[in-house]
C-alpha positions in Angstrom: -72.2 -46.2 -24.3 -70.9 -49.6 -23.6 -67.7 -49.2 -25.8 -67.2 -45.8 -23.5 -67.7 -48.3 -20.2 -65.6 -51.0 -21.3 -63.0 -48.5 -22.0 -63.4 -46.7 -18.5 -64.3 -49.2 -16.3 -61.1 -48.8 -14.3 -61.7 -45.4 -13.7 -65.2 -45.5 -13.0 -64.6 -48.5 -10.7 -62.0 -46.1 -8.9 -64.3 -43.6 -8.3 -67.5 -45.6 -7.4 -65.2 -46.9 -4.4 -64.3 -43.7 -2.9 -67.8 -42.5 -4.0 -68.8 -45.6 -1.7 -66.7 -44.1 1.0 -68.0 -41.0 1.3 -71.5 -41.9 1.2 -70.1 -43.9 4.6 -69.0 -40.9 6.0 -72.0 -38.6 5.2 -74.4 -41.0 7.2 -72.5 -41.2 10.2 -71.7 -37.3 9.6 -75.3 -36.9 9.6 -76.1 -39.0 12.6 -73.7 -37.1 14.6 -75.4 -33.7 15.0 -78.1 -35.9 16.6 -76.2 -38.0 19.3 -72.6 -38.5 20.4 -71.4 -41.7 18.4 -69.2 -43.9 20.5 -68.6 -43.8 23.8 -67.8 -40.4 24.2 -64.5 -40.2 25.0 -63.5 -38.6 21.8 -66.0 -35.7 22.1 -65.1 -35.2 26.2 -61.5 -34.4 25.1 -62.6 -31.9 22.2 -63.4 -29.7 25.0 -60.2 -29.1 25.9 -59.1 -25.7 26.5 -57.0 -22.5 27.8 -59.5 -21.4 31.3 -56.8 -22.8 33.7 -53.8 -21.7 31.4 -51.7 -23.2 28.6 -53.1 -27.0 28.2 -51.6 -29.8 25.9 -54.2 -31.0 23.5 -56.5 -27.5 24.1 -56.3 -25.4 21.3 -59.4 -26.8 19.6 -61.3 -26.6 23.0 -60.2 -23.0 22.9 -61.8 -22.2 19.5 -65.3 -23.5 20.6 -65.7 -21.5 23.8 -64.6 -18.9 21.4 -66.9 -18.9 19.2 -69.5 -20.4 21.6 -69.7 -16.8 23.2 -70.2 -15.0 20.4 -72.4 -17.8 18.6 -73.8 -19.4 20.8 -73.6 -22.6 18.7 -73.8 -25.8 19.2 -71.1 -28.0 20.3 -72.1 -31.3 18.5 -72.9 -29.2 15.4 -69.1 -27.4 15.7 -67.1 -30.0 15.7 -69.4 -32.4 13.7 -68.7 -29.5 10.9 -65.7 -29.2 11.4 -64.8 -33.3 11.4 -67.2 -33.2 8.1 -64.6 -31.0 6.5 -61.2 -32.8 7.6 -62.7 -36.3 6.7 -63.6 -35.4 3.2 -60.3 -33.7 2.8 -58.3 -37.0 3.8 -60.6 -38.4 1.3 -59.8 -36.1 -1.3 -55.9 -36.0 -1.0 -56.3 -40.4 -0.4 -58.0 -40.2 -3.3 -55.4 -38.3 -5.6 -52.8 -39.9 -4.1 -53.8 -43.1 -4.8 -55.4 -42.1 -8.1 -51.9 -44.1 -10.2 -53.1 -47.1 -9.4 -56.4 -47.2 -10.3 -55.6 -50.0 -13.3 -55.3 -52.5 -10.7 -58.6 -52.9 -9.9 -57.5 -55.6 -6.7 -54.7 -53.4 -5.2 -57.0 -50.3 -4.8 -59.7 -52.3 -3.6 -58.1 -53.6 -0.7 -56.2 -50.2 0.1 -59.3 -47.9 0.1 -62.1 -50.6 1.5 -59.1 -51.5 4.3 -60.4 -51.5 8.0 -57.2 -50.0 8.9 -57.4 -46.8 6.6 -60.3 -44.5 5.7 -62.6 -46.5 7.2 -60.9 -47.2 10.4 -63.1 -44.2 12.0 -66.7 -46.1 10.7 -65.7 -49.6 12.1 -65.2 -48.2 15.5 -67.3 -45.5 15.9 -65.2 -44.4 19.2 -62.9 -42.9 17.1 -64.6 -41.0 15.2 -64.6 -37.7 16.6 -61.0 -38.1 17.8 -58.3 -35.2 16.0 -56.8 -38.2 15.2 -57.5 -37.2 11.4 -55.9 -34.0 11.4 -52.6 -35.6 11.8 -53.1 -37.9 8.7 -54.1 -34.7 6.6 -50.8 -33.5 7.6 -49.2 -36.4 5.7 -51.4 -36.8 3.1 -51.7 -33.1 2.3 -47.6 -33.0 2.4 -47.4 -36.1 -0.4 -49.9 -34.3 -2.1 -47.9 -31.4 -2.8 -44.8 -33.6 -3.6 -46.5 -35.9 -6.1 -47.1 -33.0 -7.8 -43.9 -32.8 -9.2 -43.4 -28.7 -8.1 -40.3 -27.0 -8.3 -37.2 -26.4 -5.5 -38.4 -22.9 -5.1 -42.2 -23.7 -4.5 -41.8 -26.6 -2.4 -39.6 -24.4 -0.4 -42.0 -21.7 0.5 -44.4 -24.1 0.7 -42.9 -25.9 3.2 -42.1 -23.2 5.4 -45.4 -21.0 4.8 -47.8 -23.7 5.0 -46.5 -27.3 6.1 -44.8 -25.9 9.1 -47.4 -24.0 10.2 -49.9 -27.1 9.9 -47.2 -29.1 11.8 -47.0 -26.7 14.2 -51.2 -26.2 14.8 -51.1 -29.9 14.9 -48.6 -30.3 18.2 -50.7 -27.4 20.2 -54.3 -29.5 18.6 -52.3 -32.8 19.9 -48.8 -33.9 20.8 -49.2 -37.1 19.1 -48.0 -35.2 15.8 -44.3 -34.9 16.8 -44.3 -39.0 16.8 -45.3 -38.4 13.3 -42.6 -35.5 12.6 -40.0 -38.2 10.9 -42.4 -38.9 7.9 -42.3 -35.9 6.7 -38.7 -35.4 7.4 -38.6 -38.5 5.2 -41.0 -37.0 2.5 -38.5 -34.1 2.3 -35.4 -36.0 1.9 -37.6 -38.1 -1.1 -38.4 -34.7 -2.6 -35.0 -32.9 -2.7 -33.3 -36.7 -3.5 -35.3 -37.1 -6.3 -35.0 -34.5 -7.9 -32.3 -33.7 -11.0 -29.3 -32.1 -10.2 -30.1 -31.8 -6.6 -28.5 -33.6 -3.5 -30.1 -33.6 -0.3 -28.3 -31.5 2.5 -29.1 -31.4 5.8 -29.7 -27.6 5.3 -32.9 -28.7 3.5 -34.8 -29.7 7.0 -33.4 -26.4 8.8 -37.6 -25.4 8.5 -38.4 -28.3 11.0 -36.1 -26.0 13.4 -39.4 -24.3 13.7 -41.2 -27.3 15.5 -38.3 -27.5 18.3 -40.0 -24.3 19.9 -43.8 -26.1 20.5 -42.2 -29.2 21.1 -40.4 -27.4 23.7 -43.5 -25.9 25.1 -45.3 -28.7 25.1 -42.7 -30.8 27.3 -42.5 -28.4 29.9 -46.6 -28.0 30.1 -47.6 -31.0 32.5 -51.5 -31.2 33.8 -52.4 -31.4 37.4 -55.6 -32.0 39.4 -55.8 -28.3 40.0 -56.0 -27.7 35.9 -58.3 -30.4 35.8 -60.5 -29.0 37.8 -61.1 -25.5 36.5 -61.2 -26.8 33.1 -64.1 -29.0 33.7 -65.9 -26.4 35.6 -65.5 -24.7 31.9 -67.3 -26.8 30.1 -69.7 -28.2 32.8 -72.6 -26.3 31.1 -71.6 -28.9 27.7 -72.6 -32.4 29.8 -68.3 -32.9 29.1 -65.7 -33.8 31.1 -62.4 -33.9 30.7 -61.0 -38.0 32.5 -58.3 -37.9 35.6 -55.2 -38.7 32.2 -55.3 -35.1 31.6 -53.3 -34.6 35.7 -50.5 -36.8 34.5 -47.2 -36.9 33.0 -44.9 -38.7 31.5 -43.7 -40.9 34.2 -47.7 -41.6 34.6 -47.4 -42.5 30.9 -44.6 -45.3 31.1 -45.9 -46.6 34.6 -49.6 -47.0 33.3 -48.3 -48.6 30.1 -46.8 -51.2 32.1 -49.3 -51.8 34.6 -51.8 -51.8 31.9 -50.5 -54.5 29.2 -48.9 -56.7 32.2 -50.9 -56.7 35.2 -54.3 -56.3 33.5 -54.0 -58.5 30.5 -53.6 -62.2 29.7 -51.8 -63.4 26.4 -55.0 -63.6 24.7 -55.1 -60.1 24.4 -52.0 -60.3 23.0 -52.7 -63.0 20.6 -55.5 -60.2 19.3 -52.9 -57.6 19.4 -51.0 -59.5 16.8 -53.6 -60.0 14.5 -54.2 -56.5 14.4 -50.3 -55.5 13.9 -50.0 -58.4 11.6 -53.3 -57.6 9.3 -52.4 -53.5 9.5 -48.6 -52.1 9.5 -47.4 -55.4 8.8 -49.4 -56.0 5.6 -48.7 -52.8 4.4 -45.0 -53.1 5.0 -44.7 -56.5 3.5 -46.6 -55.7 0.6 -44.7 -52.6 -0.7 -41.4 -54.0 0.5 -42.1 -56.7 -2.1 -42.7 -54.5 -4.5 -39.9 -52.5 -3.8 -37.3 -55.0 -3.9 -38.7 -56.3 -7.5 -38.2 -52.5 -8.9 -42.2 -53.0 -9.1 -42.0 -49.4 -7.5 -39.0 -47.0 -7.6 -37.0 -45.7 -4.6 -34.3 -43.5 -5.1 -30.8 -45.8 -4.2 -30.1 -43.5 -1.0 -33.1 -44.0 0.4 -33.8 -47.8 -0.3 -31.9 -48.4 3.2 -32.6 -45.8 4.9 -35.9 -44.6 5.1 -37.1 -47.4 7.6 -34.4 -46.3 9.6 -35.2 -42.7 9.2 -39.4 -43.1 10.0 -38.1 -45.7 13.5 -38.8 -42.6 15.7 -42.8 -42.9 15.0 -42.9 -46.1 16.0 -42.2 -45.4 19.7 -45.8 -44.0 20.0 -46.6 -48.1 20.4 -44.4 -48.0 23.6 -46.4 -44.3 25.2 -50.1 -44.9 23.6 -52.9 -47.4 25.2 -54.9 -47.1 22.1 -52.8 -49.5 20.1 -55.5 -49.3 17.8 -55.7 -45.7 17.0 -51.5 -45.9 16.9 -51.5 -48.6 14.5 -53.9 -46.8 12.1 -52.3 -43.4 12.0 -48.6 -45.1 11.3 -50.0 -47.3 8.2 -51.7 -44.4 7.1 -48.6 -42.3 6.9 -46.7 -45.5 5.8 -49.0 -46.4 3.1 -48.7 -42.5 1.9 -44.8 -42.2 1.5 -45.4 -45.7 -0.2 -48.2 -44.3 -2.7 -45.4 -41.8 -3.2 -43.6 -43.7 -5.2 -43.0 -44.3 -9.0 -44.4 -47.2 -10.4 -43.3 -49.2 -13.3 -46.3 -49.5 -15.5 -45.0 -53.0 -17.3 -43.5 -54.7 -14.4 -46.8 -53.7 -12.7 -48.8 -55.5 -15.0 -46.5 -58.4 -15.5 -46.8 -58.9 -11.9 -51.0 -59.2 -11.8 -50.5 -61.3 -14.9 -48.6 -64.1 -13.5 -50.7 -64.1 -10.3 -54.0 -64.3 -12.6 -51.9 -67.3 -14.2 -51.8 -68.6 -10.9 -54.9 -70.4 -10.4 -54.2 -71.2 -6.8 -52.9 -68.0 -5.7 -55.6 -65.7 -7.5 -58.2 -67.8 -6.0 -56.5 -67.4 -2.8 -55.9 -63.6 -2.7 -59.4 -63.2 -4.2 -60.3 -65.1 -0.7 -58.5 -62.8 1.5 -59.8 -59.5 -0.1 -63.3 -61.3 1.0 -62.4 -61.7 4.3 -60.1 -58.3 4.8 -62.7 -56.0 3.5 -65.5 -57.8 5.2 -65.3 -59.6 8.7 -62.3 -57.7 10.8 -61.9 -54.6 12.4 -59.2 -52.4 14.3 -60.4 -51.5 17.1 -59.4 -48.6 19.3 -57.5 -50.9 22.0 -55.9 -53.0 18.7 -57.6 -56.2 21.0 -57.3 -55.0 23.9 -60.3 -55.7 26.6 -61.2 -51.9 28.4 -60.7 -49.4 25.6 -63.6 -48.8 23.9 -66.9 -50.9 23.3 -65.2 -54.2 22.0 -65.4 -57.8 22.1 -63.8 -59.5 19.4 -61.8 -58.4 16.1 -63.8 -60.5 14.0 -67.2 -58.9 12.7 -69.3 -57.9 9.9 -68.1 -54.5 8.3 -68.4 -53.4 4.6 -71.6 -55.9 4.2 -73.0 -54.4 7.4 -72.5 -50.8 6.2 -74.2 -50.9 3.0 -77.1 -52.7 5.1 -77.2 -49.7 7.2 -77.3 -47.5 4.0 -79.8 -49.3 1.9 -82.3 -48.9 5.1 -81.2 -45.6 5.5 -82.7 -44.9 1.9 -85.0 -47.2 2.6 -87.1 -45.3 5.5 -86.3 -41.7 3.6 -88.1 -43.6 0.6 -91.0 -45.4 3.3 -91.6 -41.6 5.3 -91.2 -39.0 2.6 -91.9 -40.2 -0.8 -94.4 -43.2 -0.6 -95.4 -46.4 1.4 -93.1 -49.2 0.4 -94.2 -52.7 1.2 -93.5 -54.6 4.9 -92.8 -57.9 5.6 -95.2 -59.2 8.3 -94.8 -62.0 10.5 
């Protein structure tokens, strides 16, 4: 039994984390179809749906009243269910995806306990019921299929019977997805590029065609108080509402973005905004970069200068969103997937972790870091910005607070149902 430990301690470590993350998931999953977690925002603009015509952002609202009059069913219990499923998806696909790394017992500890990942929708419980997460299944469910090594003919069909169809569900669910839309342009140019005795042509991304005709829809659909109104009326009977952003446009977009960051804000929230950027896309960025430029990880020669160039679209969402938060999260996750993409060198790899153990200074120091990274920061919704969402500072208790909650979660199940466990009386 130990021999069988010692020699899958790696792998049993790998899984005990993402077991660890799930069980995260499942409590707050459970505490939802009691109460609205967060501040509700995220659950008002679920309700979104067709009553006063075609509406950006409304199909899932659509699907509720659906099945609402046939059903009659609860709200909180529909999309709790239906969250429960997509979140342990993106686990699942995070999970595989990551799975080649699992020797290095560091690296996927600080990529699947980061604040800016999986657990980005625990920390800051505002975001959790946001559809935020269908968009990352898109990407991880799209690397997926590619790290699995298929054939021309099968990723092709695959691509255009189910990719672009998920692409496309995503920009009626929520037009954030077409900022997103050059990662997997990217993930198709790594696909066809690395494969033998194929060249990419631009014939290869004639399926994305598809996506000009929702795109298309969705930028000549604008809102209006007149919308706003009827669609609220809908779903009075829920306790939702549906806040005055819906009415606007873009112009309202680039006008409240600056009017927001420089006639609301001082530098301090600025200062936090940094941090966040800096401990998030950055980090991810630097990290693999490094790696790629030692050959630690492969990248096929064409793509080595290009595919930052390539994925530059996505990152104008920063310049339209508020919630630099939620933006920040959603590009390292699709970042950190096209990175996880990658080949790694097994023997450079582990060359690599050798000299930093060697290191006393440095493995001491990153050993720090991983204490402080996985335990006393956040990204919040705003990314540090005062007036988006319930937040303060950046700096608080989160993995160490989370088993808390879990261990008195089990705790009172154990106190109530089995038998009396001791108190503490003062």
């Amino acid at each position: 039994m130990k021999k069988f430990f010692l020699k899958n301690f790696n792998t049993i470590y790998y899984r005990l984390l993402f077991i660890l993350i799930s069980v995260f998931f499942l409590s707050k999953l459970y505490t939802s179809y009691e109460q609205i977690l967060g501040d509700s925002w995220a659950y008002n603009n679920l309700f979104l749906n067709y009553s006063a015509g075609f509406a950006r952002r409304g199909l899932l609202g659509e699907i509720y009243i659906s099945v609402n009059e046939i059903f009659n069913i609860n709200p909180l219990h529909f999309f709790t269910n239906l969250l429960f499923i997509a979140y342990f998806l993106q686990i699942f696909f995070f999970y595989k995806i990551l799975k080649k790394y699992e020797d290095y017992k560091f690296f996927v500890t600080i990529i699947a306990l980061s604040p800016v990942l999986l657990l980005f929708y625990i920390y800051d419980l505002n975001v959790f019921l946001a559809k935020d997460v269908f968009i990352n299944l898109a990407i991880l469910f799209h690397v997926f299929i590619v790290n699995k090594k298929i054939e021309v003919k099968s990723y092709n069909k695959i691509l255009l019977y189910v990719i672009i169809p998920i692409l496309v569900i995503n920009l009626i669910n929520h037009e954030n997805q077409a900022f997103f839309l050059p990662f997997h342009l990217l993930i198709t140019f790594y696909f066809f590029s690395n494969k033998n005795n194929q060249t990419f042509n631009i014939i290869n991304l004639k399926p994305y065609l598809i996506l000009l005709i929702p795109i298309f829809i969705l930028l000549i659909t604008s809102g209006s108080f007149e919308k706003l109104y009827i669609i609220n009326d809908s779903i009075s009977k829920f306790d939702a509402s549906i806040p005055d952003q819906f009415a606007g446009n873009f112009n309202l977009a680039i006008g409240g973005f600056v009017k927001w960051h420089f006639f609301y804000h001082d530098v301090y929230d600025f200062i936090r905004l940094f941090f966040c950027f800096s401990l998030s896309l950055f980090l991810t960025y630097i990290c693999f970069d490094y790696l790629i430029k030692n050959r630690v990880i492969e990248i096929n020669n064409s793509l080595i200068n290009k595919y930052l160039l390539i994925i530059s679209p996505s990152f104008v969402i920063l310049l339209i969103m508020l919630d630099h938060g939620r933006s920040l999260h959603m590009l390292s996750m699709h970042l950190i997937s096209f990175y996880l993409l990658l080949n790694i060198k097994s023997s450079k790899m582990k060359n690599l972790f050798l000299k930093i153990n060697n290191n006393y200074f440095l493995h001491k120091s990153l050993i720090l870091f991983l204490i402080f990274y996985v335990n006393f920061w956040y990204l919040p919704q705003g990314g540090g910005f005062i007036g988006i969402g319930n937040f303060t500072t950046i700096f608080k208790g989160t993995l160490t607070s989370e088993l808390l909650n879990i261990f008195l979660i089990i705790f009172n199940f154990v106190d109530v149902e089995i038998i009396n466990l001791p108190r503490i009386i003062i």
